[in-house]
DRENKOLVO-337094 format. One record per atom (N, C-alpha, C): residue number from 1; residue in one letter; atom name; x, y, z. Coordinates in Angstrom, 2 decimals. Layout:
BEGIN
num:residuo:atomo:c1:c2:c3
NUM:A:CA:X:Y:Z $
...
***
This chain:
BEGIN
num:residuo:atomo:c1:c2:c3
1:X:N:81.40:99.01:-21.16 $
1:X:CA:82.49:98.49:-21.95 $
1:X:C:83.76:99.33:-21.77 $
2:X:N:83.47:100.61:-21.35 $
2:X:CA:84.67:101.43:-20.94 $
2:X:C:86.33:100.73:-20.02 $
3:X:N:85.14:100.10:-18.99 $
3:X:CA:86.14:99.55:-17.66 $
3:X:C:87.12:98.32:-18.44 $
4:X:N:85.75:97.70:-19.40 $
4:X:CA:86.60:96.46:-19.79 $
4:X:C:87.86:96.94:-20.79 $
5:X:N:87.42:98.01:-21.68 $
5:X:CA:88.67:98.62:-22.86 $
5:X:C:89.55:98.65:-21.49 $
6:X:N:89.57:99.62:-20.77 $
6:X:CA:90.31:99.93:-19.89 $
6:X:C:91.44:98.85:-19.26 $
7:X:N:90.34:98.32:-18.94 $
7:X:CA:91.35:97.41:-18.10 $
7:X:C:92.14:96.49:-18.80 $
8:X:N:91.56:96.09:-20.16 $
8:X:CA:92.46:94.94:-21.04 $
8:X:C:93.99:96.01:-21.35 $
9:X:N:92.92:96.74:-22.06 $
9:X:CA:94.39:97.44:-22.27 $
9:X:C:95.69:97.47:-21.30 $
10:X:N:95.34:97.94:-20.11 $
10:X:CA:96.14:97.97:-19.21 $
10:X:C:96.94:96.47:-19.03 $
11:X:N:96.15:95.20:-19.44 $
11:X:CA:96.54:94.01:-18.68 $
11:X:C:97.78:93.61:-20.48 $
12:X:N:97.13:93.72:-21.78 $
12:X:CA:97.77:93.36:-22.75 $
12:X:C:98.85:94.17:-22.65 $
13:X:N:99.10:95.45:-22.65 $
13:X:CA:99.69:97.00:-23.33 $
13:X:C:99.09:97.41:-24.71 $
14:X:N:97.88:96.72:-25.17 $
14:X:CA:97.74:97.18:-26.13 $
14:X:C:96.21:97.41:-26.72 $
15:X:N:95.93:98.67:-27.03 $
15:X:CA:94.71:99.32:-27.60 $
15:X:C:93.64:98.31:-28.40 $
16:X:N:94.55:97.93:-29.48 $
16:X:CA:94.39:97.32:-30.90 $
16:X:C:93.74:95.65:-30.31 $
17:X:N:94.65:95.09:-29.54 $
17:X:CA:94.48:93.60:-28.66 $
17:X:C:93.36:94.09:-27.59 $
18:X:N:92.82:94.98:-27.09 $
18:X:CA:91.77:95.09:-25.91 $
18:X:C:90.42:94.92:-27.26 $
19:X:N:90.58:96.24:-28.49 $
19:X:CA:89.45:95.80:-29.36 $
19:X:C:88.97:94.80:-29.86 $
20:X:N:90.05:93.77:-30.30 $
20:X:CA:90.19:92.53:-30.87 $
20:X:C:89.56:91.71:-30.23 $
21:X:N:89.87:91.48:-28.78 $
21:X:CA:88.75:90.75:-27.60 $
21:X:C:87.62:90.80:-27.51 $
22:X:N:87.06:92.30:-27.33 $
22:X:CA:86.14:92.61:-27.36 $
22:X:C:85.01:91.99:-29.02 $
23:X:N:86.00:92.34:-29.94 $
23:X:CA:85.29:91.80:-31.20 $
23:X:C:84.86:90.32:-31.16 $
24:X:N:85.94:89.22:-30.96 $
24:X:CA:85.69:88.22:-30.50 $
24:X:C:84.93:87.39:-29.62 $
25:X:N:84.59:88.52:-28.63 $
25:X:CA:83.53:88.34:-27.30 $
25:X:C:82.16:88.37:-28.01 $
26:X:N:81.98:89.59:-28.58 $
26:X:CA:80.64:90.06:-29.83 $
26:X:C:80.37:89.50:-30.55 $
27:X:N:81.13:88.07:-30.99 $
27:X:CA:80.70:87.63:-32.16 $
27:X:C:80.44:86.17:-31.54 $
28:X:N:81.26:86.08:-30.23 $
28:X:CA:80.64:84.71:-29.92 $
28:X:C:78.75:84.63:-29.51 $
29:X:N:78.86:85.76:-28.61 $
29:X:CA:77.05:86.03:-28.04 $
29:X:C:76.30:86.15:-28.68 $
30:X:N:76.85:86.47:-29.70 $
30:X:CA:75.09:87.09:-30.89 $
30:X:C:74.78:85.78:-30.95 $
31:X:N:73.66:85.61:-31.05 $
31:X:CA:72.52:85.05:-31.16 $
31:X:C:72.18:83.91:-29.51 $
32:X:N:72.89:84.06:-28.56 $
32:X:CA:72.48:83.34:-28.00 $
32:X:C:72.08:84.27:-26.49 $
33:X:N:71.73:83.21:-25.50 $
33:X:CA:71.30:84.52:-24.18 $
33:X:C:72.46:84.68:-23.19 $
34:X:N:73.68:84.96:-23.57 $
34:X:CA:74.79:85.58:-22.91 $
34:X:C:74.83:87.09:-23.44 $
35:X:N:74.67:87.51:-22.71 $
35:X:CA:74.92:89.34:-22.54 $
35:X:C:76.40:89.91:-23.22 $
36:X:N:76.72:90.64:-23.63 $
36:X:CA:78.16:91.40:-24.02 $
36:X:C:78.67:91.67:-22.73 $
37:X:N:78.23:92.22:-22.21 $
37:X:CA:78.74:92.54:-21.01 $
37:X:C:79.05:91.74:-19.98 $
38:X:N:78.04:90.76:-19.73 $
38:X:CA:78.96:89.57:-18.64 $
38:X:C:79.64:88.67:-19.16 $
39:X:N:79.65:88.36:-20.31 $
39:X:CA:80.46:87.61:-21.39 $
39:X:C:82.23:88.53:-21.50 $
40:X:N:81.91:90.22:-21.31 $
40:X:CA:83.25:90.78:-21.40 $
40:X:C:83.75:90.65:-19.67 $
41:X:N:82.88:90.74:-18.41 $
41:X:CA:83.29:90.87:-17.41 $
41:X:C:84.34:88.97:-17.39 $
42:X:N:83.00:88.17:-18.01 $
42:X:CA:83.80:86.57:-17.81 $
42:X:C:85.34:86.45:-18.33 $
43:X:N:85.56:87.27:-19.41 $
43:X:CA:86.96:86.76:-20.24 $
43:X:C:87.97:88.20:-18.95 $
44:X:N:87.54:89.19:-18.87 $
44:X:CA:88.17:89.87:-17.65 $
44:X:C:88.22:89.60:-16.93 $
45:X:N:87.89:88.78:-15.80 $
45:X:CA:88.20:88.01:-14.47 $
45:X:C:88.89:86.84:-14.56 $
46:X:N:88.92:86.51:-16.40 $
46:X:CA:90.02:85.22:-16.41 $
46:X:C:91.35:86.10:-16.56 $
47:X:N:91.28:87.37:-16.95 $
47:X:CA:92.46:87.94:-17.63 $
47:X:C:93.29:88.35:-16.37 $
48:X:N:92.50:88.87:-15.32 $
48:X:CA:92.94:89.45:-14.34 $
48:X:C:93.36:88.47:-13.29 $
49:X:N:93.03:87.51:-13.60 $
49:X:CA:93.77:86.48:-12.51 $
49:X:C:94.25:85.52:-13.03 $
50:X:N:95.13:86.06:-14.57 $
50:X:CA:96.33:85.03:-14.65 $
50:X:C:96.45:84.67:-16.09 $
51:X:N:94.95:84.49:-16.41 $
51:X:CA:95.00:83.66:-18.07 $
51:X:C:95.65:84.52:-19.13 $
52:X:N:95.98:83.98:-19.84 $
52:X:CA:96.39:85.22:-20.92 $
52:X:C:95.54:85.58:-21.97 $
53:X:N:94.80:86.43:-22.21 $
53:X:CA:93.93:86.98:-23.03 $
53:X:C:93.28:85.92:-24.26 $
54:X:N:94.23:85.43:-24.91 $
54:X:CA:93.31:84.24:-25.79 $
54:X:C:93.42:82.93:-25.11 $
55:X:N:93.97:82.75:-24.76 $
55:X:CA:93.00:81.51:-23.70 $
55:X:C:91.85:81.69:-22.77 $
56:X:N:91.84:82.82:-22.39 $
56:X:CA:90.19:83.47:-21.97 $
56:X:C:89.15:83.05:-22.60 $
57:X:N:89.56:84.06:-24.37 $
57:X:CA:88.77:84.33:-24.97 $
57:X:C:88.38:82.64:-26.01 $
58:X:N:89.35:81.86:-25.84 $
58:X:CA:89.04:80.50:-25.83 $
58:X:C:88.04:79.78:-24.84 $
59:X:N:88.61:79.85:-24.04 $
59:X:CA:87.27:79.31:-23.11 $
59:X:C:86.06:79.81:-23.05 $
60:X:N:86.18:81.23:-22.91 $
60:X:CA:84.46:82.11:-23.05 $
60:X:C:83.99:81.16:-24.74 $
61:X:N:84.44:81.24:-25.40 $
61:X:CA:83.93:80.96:-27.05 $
61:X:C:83.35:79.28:-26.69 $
62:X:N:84.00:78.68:-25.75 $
62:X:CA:83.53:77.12:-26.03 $
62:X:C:82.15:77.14:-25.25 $
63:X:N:81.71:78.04:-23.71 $
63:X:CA:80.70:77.89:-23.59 $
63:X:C:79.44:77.77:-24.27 $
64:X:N:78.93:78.18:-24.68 $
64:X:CA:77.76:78.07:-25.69 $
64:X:C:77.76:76.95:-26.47 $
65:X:N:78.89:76.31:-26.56 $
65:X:CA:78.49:75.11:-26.92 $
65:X:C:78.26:74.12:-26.43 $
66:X:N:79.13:74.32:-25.01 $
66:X:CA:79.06:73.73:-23.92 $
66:X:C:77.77:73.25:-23.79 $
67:X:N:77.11:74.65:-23.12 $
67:X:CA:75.78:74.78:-22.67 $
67:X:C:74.66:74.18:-23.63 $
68:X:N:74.96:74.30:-24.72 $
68:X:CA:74.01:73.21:-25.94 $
68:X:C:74.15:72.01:-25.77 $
69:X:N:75.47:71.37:-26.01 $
69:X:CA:75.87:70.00:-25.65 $
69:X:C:75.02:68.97:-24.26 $
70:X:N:75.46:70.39:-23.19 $
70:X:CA:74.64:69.43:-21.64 $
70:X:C:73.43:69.95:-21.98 $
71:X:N:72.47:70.99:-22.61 $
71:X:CA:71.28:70.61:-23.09 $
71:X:C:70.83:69.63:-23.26 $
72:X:N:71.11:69.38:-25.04 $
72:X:CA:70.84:67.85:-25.50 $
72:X:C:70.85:66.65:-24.65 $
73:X:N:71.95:66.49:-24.24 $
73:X:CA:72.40:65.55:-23.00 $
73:X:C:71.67:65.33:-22.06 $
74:X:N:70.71:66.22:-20.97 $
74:X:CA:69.99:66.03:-20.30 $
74:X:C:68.73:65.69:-20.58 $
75:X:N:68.13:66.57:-21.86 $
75:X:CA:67.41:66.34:-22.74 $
75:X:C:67.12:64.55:-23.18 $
76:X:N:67.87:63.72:-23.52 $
76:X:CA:68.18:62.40:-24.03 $
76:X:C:68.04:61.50:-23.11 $
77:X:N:68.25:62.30:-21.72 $
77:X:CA:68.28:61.64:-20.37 $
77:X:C:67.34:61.56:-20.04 $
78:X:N:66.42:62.50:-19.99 $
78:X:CA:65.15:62.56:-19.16 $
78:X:C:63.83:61.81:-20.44 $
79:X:N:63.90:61.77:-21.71 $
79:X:CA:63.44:60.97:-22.15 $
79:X:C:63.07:59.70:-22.24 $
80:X:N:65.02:59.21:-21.92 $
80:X:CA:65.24:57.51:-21.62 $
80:X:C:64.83:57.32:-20.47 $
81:X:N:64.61:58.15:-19.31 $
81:X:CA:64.16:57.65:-18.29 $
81:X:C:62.94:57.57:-18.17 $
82:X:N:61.96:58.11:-18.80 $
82:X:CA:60.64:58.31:-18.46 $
82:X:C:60.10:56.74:-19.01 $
***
């Protein structure tokens, strides 16, 4: 988590906004099987090539629901077909 403080900071200018992300990142994963850490590398590779920090951290937050949604969905599919 060092690299990621690090590097947000560097990309926002600001200490307070690198923690804030990070908090936001932490609270989206708990409870599901996304890691803190590739969940912080995902919103850092949006940050670093362009996005601006809460639209990152927007998009990282919708996965998981994402990923539930095309669950169900395939789920409903493979039922009706059988």
């Amino acid at each position: 988590m060092e690299q990621f403080d690090r590097v947000m900071t560097t990309m926002t200018g600001s200490q307070e906004k690198a923690e804030e992300t990070l908090a936001k990142i932490n609270d989206t994963v708990k409870g599901t099987a996304f890691g803190l850490d590739t969940a912080a590398s995902a919103v850092q590779n949006f940050v670093t090539s362009g996005i601006e920090v809460e639209s990152a951290t927007r998009y990282f937050e919708s996965w998981p629901m994402l990923c539930v949604t095309l669950y169900i969905r395939l789920r409903f599919e493979a039922e009706w077909v059988e």
